[in-house]
C-alpha positions in Angstrom: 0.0 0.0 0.0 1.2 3.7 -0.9 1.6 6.3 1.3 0.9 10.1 0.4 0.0 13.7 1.7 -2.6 13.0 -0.3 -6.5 13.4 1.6 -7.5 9.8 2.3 -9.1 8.4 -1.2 -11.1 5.6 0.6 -14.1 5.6 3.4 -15.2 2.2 4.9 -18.7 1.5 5.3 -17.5 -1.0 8.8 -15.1 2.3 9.8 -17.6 5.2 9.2 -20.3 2.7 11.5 -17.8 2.6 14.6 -16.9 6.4 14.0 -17.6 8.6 17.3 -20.4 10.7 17.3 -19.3 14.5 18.6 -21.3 15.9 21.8 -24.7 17.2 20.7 -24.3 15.7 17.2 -26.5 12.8 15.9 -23.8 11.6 13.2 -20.4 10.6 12.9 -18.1 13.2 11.1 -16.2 11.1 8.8 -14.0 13.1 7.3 -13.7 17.3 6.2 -12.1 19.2 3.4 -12.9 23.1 2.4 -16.5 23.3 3.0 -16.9 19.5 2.4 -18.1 17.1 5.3 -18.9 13.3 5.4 -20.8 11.9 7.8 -22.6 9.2 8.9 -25.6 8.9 9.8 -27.8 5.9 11.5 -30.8 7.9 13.0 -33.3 7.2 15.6 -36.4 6.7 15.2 -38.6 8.7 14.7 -35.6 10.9 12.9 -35.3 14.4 14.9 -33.0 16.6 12.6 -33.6 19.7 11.4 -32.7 21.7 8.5 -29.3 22.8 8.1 -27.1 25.8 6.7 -25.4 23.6 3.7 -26.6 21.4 0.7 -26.8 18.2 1.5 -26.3 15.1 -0.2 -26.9 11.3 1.2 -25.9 8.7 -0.3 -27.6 5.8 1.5 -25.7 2.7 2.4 -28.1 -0.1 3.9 -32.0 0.0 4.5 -34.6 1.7 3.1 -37.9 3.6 3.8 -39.5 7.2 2.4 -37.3 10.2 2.7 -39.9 13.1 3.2 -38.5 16.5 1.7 -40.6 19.7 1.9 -43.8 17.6 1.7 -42.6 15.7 -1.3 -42.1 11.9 -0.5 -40.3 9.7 -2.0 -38.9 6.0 -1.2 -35.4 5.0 -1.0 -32.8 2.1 -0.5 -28.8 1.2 -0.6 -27.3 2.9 -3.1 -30.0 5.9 -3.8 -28.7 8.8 -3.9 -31.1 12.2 -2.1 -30.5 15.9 -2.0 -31.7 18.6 -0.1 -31.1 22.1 -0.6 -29.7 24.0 2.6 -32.5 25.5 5.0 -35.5 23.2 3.7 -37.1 20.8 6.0 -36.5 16.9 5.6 -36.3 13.4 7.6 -36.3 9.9 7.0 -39.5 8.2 7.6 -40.7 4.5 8.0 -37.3 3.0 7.6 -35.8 -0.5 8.2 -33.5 -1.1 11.8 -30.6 -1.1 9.4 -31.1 2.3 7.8 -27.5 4.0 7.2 -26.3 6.6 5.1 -23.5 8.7 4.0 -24.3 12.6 4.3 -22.3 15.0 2.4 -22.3 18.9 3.3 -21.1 21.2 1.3 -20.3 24.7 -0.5 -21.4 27.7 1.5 -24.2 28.4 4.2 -26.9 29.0 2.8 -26.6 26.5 0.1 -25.8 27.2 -3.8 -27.9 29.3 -5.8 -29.4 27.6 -9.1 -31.4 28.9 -11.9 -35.3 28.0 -12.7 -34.0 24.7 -14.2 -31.8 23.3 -11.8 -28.0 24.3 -13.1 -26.0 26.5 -11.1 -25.4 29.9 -11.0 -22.0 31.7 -12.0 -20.6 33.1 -9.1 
């Protein structure tokens, strides 16, 4: 195996599950770079988050159930992939005991602006 400088390449599904969660927080921060975080994220049920300041992206790794997004409802399971704009409400619903995703935040609070048909903005 090579060593670098490099940022690691690789995340592990069996590493990211033991990852500690940080006081207060109900996922596992994985890993950070620039505005970019990856975490983890095995919720409770029912799920209690709230919207946040950055996109988000998950990217789900085991389960499934309905991912309820500004009253839009849609069903989901391993290797979906769901986004939610930053500030707009969201929570997984009705899912399996094994339920786990990756969640990615990213780019600035707030979120990123796009145009009426979805593209971003040049900033």
């Amino acid at each position: 195996m090579q060593t670098t400088s490099l940022a690691p390449a690789l995340f592990r599904v069996a590493e990211a599950r033991r990852a500690p969660h940080e006081p207060g927080r109900i996922s596992a921060r994985v890993f950070a770079h620039g505005s970019m975080e990856l975490r983890w994220y095995a919720p409770p049920n029912p799920d209690p988050q709230v919207p946040h300041a950055q996109d988000e992206l998950y990217i789900v790794a085991s389960g499934s159930g309905v991912f309820s997004r500004a009253g839009e409802k849609f069903a989901f399971g391993p290797g979906d992939a769901l986004f939610v704009a930053a500030g707009v409400e969201h929570r997984f619903e009705d899912f399996t005991d094994d339920f786990a995703t990756w969640v990615v935040f990213y780019g600035p609070r707030g979120g990123e602006a796009l145009d009426a048909i979805g593209e971003q903005l040049p900033g």
